[in-house]
C-alpha positions as CSV (number, residue, x, y, z in Angstrom):
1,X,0.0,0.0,0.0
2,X,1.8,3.3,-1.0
3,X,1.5,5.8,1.9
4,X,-0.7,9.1,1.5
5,X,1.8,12.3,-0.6
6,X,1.9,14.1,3.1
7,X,2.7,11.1,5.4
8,X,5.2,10.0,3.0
9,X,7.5,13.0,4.0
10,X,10.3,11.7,6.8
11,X,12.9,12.6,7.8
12,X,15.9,10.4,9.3
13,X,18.5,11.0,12.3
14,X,21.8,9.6,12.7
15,X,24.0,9.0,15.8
16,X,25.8,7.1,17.4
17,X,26.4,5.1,21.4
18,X,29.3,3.9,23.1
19,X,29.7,0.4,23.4
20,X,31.9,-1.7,25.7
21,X,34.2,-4.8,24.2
22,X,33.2,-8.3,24.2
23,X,31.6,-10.7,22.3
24,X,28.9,-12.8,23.0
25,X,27.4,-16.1,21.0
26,X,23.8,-17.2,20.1
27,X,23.6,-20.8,21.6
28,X,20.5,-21.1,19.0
29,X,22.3,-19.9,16.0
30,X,26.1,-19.9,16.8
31,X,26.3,-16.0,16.0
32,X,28.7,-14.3,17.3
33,X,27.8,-10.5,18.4
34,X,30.5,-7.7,19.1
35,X,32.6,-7.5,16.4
36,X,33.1,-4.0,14.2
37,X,30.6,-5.7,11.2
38,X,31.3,-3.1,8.2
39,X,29.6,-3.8,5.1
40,X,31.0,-5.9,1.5
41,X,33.4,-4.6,0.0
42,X,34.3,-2.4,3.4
43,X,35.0,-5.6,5.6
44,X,37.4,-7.2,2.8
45,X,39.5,-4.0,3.1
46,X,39.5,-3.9,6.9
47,X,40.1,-7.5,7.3
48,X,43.4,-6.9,4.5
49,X,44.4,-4.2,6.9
50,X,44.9,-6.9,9.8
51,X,46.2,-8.8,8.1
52,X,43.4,-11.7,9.2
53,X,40.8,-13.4,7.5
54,X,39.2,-15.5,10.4
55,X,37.8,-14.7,13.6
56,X,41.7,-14.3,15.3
57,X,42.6,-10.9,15.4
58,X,39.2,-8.6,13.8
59,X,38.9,-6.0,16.2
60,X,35.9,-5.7,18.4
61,X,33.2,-3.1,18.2
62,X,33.1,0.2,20.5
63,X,29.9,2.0,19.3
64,X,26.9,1.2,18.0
65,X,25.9,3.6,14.9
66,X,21.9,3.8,14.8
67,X,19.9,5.4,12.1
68,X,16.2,6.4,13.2
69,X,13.1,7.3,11.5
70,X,10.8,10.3,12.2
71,X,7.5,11.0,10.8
72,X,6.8,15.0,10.2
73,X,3.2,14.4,10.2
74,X,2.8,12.3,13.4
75,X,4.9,10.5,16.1
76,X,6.7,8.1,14.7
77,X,10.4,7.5,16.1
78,X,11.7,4.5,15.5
79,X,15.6,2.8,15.0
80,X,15.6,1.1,11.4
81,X,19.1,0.2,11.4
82,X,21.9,-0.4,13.6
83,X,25.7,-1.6,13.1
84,X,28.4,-2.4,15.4
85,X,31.5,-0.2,14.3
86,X,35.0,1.0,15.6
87,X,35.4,4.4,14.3
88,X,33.3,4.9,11.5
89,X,34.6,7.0,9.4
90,X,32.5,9.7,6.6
91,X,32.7,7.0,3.8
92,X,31.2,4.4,5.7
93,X,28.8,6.8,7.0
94,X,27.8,7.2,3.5
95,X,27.3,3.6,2.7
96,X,25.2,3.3,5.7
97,X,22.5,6.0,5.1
98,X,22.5,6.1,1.4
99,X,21.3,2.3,2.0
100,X,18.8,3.3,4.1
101,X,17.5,6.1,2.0
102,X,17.1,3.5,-1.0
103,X,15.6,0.9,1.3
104,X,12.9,3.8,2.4
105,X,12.3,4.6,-1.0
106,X,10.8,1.2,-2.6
107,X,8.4,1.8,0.3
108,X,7.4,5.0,-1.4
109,X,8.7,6.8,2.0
110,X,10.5,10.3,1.0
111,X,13.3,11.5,3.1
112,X,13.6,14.9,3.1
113,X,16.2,15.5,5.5
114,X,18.7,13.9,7.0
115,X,20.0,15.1,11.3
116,X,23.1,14.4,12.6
117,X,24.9,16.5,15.2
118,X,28.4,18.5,14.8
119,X,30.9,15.3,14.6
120,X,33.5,15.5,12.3
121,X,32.1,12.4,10.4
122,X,28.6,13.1,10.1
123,X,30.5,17.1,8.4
124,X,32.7,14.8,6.2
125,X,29.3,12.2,4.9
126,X,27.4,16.1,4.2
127,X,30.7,17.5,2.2
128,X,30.6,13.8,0.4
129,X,26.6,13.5,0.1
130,X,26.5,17.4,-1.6
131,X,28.5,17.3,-4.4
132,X,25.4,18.5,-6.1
133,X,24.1,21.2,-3.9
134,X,23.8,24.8,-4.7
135,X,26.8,26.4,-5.9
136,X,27.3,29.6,-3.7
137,X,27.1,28.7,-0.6
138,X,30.7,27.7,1.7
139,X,28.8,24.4,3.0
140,X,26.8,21.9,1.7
141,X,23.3,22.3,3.3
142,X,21.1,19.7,0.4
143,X,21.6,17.2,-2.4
144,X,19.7,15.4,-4.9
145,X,17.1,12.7,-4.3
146,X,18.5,9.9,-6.6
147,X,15.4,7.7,-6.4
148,X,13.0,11.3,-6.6
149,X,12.9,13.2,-9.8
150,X,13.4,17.4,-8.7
151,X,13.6,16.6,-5.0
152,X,15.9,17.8,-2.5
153,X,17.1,16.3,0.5
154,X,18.6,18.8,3.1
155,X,20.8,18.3,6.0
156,X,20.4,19.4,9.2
157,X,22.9,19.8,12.3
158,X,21.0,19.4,15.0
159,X,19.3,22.3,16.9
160,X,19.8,20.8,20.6
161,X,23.6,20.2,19.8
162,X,24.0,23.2,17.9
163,X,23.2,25.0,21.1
164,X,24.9,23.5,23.3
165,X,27.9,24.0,20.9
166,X,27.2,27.8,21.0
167,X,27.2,27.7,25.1
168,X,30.2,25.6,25.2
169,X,32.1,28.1,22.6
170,X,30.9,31.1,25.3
171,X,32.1,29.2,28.2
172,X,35.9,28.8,27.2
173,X,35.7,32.6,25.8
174,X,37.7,33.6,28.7
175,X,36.8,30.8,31.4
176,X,37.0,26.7,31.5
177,X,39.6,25.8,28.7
178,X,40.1,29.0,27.9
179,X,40.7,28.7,23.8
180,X,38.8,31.6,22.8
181,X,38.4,35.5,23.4
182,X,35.4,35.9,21.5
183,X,35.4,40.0,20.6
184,X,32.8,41.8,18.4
185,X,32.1,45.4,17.4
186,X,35.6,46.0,19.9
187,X,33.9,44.5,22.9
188,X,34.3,41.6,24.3
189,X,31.5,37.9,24.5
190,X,32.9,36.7,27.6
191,X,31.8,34.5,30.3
192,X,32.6,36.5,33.2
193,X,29.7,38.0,32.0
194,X,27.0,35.2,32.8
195,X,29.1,34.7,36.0
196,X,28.0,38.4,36.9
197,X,24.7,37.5,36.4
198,X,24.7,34.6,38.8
199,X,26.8,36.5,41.1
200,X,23.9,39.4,41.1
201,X,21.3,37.1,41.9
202,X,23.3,34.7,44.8
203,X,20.7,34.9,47.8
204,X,18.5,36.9,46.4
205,X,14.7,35.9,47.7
206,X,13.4,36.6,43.6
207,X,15.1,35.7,41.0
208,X,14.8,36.6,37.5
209,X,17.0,34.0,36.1
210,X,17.5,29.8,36.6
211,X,21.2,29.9,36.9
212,X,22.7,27.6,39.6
213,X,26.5,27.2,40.2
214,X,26.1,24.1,38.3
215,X,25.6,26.1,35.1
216,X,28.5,28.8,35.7
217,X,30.8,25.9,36.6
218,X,31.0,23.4,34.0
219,X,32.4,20.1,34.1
220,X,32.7,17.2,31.7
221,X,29.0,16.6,32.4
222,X,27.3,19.1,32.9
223,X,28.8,20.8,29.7
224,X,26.8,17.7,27.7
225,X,23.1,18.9,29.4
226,X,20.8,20.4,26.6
227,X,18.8,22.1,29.4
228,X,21.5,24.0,31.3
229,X,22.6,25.2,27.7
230,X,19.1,26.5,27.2
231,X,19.1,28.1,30.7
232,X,22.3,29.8,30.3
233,X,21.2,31.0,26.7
234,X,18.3,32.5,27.8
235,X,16.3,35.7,27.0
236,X,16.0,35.9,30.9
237,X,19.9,35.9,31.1
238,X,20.1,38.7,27.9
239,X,17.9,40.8,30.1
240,X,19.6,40.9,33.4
241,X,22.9,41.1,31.6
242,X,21.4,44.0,29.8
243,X,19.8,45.7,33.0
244,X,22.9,45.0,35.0
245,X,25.1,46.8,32.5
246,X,22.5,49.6,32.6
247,X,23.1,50.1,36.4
248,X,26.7,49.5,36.4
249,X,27.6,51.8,33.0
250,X,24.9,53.6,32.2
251,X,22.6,53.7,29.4
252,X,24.9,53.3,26.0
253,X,27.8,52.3,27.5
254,X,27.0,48.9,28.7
255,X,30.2,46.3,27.7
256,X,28.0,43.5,28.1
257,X,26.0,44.3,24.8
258,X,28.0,41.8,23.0
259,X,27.6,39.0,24.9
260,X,23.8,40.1,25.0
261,X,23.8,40.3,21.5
262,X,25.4,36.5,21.4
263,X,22.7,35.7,23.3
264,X,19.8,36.5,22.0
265,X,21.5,35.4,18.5
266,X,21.7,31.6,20.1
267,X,18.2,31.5,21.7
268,X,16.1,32.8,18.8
269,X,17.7,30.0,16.3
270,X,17.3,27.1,19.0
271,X,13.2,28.2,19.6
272,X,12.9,28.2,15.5
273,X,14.4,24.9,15.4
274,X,12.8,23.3,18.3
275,X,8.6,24.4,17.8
276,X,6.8,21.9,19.1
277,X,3.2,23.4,20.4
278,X,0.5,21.7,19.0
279,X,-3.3,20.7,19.3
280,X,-5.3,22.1,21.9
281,X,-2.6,24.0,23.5
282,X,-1.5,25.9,20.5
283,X,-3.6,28.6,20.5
284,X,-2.9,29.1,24.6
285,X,1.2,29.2,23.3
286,X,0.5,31.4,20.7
287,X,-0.9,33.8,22.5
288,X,1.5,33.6,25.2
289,X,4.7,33.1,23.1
290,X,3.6,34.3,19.7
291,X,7.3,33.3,18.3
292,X,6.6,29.9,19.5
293,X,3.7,29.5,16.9
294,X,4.2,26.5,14.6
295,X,5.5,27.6,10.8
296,X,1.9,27.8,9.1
297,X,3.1,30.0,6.0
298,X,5.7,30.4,3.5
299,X,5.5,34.5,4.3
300,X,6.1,34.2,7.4
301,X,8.5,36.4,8.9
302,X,10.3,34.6,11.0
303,X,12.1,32.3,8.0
304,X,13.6,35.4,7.5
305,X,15.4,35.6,10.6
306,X,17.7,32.4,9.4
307,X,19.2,34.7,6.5
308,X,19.8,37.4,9.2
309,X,21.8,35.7,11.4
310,X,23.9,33.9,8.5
311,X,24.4,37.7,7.6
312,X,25.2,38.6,10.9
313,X,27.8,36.0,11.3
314,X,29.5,36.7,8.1
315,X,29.3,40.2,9.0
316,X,30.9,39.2,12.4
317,X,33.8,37.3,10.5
318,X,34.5,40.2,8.2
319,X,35.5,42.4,11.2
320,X,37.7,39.8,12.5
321,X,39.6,39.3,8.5
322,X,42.5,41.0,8.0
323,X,44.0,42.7,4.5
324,X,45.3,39.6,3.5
325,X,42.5,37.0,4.1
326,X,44.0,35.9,7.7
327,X,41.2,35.2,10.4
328,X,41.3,35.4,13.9
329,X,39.5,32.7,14.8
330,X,39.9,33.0,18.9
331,X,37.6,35.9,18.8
332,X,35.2,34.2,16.8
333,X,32.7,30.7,17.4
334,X,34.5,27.7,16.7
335,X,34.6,26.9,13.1
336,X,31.9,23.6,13.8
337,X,29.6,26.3,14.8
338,X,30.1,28.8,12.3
339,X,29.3,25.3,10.0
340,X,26.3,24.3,11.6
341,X,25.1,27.8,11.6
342,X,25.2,28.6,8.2
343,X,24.1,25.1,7.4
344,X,21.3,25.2,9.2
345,X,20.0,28.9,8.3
346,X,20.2,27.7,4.6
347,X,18.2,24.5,5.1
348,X,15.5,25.2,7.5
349,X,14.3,28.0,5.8
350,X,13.6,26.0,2.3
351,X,12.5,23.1,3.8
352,X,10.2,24.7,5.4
353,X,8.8,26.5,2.4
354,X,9.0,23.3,0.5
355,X,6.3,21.5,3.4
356,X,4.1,24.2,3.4
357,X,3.8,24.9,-0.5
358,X,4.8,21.8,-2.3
359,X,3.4,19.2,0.3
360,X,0.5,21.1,1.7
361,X,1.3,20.9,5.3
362,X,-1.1,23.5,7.4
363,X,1.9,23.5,9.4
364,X,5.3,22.9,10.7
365,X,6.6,21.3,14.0
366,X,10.5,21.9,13.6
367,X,11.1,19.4,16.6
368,X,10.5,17.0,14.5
369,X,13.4,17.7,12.9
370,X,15.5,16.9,16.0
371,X,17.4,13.9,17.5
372,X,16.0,13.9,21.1
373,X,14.1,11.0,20.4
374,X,17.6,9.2,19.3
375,X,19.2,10.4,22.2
376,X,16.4,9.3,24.8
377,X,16.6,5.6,23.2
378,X,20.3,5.3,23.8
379,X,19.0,6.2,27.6
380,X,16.8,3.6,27.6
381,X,19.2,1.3,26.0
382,X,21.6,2.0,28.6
383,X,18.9,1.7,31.4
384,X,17.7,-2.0,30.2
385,X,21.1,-2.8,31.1
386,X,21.1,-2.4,34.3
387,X,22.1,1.4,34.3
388,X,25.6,0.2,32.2
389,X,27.1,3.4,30.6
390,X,28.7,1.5,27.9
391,X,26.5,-1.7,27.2
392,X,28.4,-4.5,24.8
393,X,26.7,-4.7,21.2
394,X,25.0,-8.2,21.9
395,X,22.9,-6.3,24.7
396,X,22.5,-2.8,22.7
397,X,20.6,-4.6,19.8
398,X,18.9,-6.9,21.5
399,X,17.7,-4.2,23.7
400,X,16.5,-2.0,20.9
401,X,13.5,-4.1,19.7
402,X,12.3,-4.7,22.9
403,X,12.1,-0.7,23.8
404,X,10.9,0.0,20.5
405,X,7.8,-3.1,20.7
406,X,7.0,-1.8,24.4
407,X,6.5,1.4,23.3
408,X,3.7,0.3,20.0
409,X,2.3,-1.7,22.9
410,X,1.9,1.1,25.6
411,X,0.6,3.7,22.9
412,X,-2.4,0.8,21.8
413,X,-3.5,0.1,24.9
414,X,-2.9,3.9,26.2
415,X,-5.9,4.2,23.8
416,X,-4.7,7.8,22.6
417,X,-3.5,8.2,19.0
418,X,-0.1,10.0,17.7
419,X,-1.4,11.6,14.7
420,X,-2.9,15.1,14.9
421,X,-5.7,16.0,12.1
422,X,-4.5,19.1,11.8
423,X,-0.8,18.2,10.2
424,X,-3.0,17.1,7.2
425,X,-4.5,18.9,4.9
426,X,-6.7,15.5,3.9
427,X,-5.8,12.4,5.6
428,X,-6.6,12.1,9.5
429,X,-4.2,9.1,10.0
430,X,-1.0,6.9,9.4
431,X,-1.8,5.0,6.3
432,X,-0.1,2.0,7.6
433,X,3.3,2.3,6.2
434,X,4.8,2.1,9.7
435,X,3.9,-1.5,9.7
436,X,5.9,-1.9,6.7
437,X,9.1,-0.6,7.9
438,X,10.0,-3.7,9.3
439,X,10.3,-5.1,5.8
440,X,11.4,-1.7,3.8
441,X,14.6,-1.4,6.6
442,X,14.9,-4.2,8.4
443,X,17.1,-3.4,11.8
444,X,20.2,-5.6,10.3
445,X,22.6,-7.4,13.6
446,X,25.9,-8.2,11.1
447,X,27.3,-10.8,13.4
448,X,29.8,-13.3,12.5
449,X,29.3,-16.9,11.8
450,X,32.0,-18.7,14.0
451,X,31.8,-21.8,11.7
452,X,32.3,-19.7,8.8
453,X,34.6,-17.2,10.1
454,X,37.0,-20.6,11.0
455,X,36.4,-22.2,7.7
């Protein structure tokens, strides 16, 4: 059964877990699980590297590279593919998801865009994938459908990480590791500056802002957290940093404005990215938070805040290039953010446009176009283990089905559905292709045959 035009429109998210060594064999079917299982032609060249063609001396896997499916049109999250690796590099990357694209495809599904977060790999498989994108631009942000006649398929960093890679790039501006000294307009983006606005607020009985010692002093941990990112990035922050300035300086002389500008820069791109407000409550959140609304038009005025702050970045960068072309990059973002800035603000924007005209959405939840849903399974993956940080691969994939069944099985008895009406413009419901995807992307284990491995 070919899925409705509109529910056909997914979108797919890439990342990937750490796994502990060790191998473990299927009594059953004499399998062995936990070895890095790349693919063809791939494996041949690894196992000529080692110098081994039997089971003696292939190396054993340390992460598990997952590929998930998301529905734009209802809640659909679900891990499609899985592979045991030991660091995989772009070109394998490639081979993975270009599979899964043309695997998605006989089952009529149309990817649209593909999420990963700022590794270098998941940069490398976009500057490999977009050899066909639009000249003009310094990244890749789409390429060509091959199995779709004029479609595009974008690619999106995603707008959790990219936040948190903005916070992280203001906390060593001065502080932590201390390998920038962010500057613009002559004035410096510094984090002393968010550490004056806890310090302001230590004690106080109202406070205005949520910063707790754990967000001014980071750690290996804490610098990971999407929500302390988003607290410290905050417009609450950007207004006491503004109003302390104001007291302290005087009006027009505040040399916080910078970092207040940085700010406000980071928080408006993570709330267009991250809209998720829907059914009965959207009308409460619109009125409340009108920038919050969901995209329902082409014309809307916020798309055009993505071309702003590309121009305001490359604006930034121009002040920082000297006469002959030299850039200095301390006192600018890290070069992975300026990427997944420009990337994004070129991508969003005509996707976006292209649901709304071409594939008559009435409108757009951009958090579905994010990998929380990726990252919340590997929690659970790690959690059916006992609370292991770093699960082996023979417990990782089995786990994965199970999570993925118990949660069809809670949402049918729950009695509640997870498609909304309103994301259609005629259909009121999946159209049963999500049963399929069992067959159109099978979740694939690539263990070894001992027997065969020794023959």
């Amino acid at each position: 059964m070919q899925a409705p035009d509109q529910e056909s429109h997914v979108a797919i998210t890439m990342d990937s877990m750490k796994l502990k060594e060790g191998l473990a064999c299927n009594p059953r079917t004499g399998l062995i699980t936990g070895f890095s299982a790349l693919e063809g032609i791939d494996q041949q060249l690894a196992d000529m590297e080692a110098g081994t063609d039997s089971i003696e001396g292939k190396q054993q896997a340390t992460e598990l590279f997952c590929i998930m499916l998301r529905s734009l049109t209802f809640k659909y999250d679900r891990v499609i593919a899985a592979w045991p690796c030991r660091n995989p590099t772009g070109q394998q990357i490639y081979s993975f998801v270009w599979r899964v694209i043309e695997a998605l495809a006989m089952e009529d599904l149309n990817v649209v865009a593909v999420i990963a977060d700022g590794a270098s790999t998941n940069s490398r498989f976009f500057d490999l994938s977009g050899t066909q994108s639009v000249p003009g631009h310094k990244y890749p942000y789409k390429t060509r459908h091959p199995y779709r006649r004029n479609q595009w398929i974008w690619f999106i960093y995603d707008p959790v990480h990219q936040m948190k890679v903005m916070r992280n790039n203001l906390a060593n501006s001065g502080a932590h590791k201390n390998t920038r000294n962010m500057n613009m307009d002559g004035k410096d983006i510094s984090w002393d500056h968010i550490v004056a606005v806890w310090n302001s607020e230590r004690g106080a009985a109202l406070r205005t802002t949520k910063l707790t010692e754990q967000h001014v002093h980071l750690n290996s941990y804490s610098c990971m957290k999407a929500g302390m990112a988003a607290a410290t990035l905050s417009e609450d922050v950007a207004a006491r940093l503004h109003q302390i300035g104001e007291e302290q300086f005087g009006q027009g002389h505040c040399p916080y404005c910078s970092t207040e500008t940085y700010i406000r820069m980071a928080r408006r791109l993570f709330d267009l990215g991250n809209l998720r407000c829907s059914g009965p409550s959207r009308e409460a959140v619109a009125e409340r938070k009108p920038h919050m609304e969901p995209f329902s038009s082409a014309d809307d005025p916020r798309l055009d805040v993505f071309g702003d702050t590309a121009s305001f970045f490359d604006s930034w960068l121009d002040q920082l290039t000297g006469e002959f072309g030299e850039v200095e990059w301390s006192k600018f973002v890290s070069q992975q953010c300026h990427r997944m800035l420009l990337t994004n603000c070129a991508s969003f924007p005509e996707l976006i446009k292209y649901l709304l005209n071409e594939a008559k959405f009435r409108y757009v939840l951009t958090a579905r176009l994010t990998q929380d849903p990726l990252e919340s399974m590997f929690a659970e993956v790690r959690a059916y283990g006992g609370g292991a940080r770093n699960p082996d691969a023979a417990s990782a994939l089995t786990s994965i089905p199970i999570i993925a069944l118990g949660k069809s099985t809670q949402a049918m008895f729950s009695g509640t559905t997870n498609v909304n009406p309103e994301l259609h413009a005629e259909t009121a419901g999946p159209s049963g292709w999500a049963a399929k995807i069992k067959t159109a992307a099978p979740l694939p284990t690539r263990t070894t045959v001992a027997s065969a491995a020794a023959a």
